[in-house]
C-alpha positions, -999 to 999 in steps of 0.1 A, spaced: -175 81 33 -185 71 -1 -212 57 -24 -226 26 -17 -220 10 -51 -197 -21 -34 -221 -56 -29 -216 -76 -1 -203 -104 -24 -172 -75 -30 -165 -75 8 -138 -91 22 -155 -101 51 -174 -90 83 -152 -62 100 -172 -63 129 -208 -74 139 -234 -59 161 -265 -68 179 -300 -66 160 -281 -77 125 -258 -41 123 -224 -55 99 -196 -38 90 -179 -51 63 -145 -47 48 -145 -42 14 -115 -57 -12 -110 -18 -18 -97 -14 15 -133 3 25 -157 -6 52 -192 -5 47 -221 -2 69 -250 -24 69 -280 -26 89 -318 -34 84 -340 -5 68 -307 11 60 -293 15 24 -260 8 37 -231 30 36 -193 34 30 -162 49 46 -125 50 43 -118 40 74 -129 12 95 -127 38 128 -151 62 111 -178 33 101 -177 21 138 -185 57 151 -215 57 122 -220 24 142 -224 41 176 -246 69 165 -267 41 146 -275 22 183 -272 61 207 -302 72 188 -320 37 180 -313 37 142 -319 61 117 -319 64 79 -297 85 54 -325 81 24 -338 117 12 -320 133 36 -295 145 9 -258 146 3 -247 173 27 -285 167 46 -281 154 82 -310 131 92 -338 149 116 -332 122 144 -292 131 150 -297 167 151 -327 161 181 -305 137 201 -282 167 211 -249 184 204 -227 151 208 -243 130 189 -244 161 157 -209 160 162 -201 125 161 -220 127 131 -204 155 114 -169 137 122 -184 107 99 -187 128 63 -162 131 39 -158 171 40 -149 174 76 -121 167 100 -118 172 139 -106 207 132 -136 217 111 -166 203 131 -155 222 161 -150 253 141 -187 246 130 -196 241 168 -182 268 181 -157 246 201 -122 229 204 -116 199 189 -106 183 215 -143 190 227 -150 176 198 -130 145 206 -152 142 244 -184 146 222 -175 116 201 -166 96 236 -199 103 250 -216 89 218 -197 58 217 -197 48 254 -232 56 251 -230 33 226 -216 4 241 -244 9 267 -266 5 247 -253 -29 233 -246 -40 266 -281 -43 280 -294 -51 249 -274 -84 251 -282 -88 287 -324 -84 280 -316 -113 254 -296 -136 278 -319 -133 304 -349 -141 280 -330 -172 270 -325 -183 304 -367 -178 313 
């Protein structure tokens, strides 16, 4: 993860899109960055680390990185429970698999099942989200 000094006009194009306007972009730097509403946006090196920033976004109904600080995790991820802390802690630039479960007290391959739960959660999430809207359309 990085600054957020790329535009969208710097971005290759949309990496993958979400439900309620959530966009990752891939940037011409070989980044991806993050993008949702009442979110500053955010980057990452890796297009598998902005999805998971992508799954925590939707498992805890969005959140917001603004005054939280640079080594600061928001309020809302550390109440949604031990997985979803994790998932987060896997999505910063100072930490690997290795050192979050250190941090947790756990094995990284813990670690790894943490992150699962999170993103099937996730998907879940997504999921019925798109299948409220459809059946909306077809009332």
């Amino acid at each position: 993860m990085a600054s957020t000094e790329q535009t969208d006009e710097e971005a290759i194009g949309i990496h993958r899109e979400y439900i309620m306007d959530v966009q990752i972009f891939e940037l011409d730097d070989g980044r991806y960055r993050f993008k949702a509403p009442r979110h500053e946006g955010i980057e990452f090196d890796t297009a598998e680390t902005a999805e998971l920033y992508a799954d925590i976004y939707f498992d805890v109904n969005g959140f917001e990185e603004a005054g939280t600080g640079k080594r600061g995790v928001p309020p809302i991820i550390i109440q949604a429970g031990r997985d979803t802390l994790a998932a987060y802690l896997l999505t910063q630039p100072y930490t690997d698999r290795q050192w979050v479960g250190s941090f947790m007290g756990v094995q990284p391959g813990k670690i790894e099942r943490y992150a699962s739960r999170v993103q099937k959660r996730a998907t879940n999430i997504r999921r019925k989200v798109d299948e409220i809207g459809d059946a909306e359309i077809d009332t």
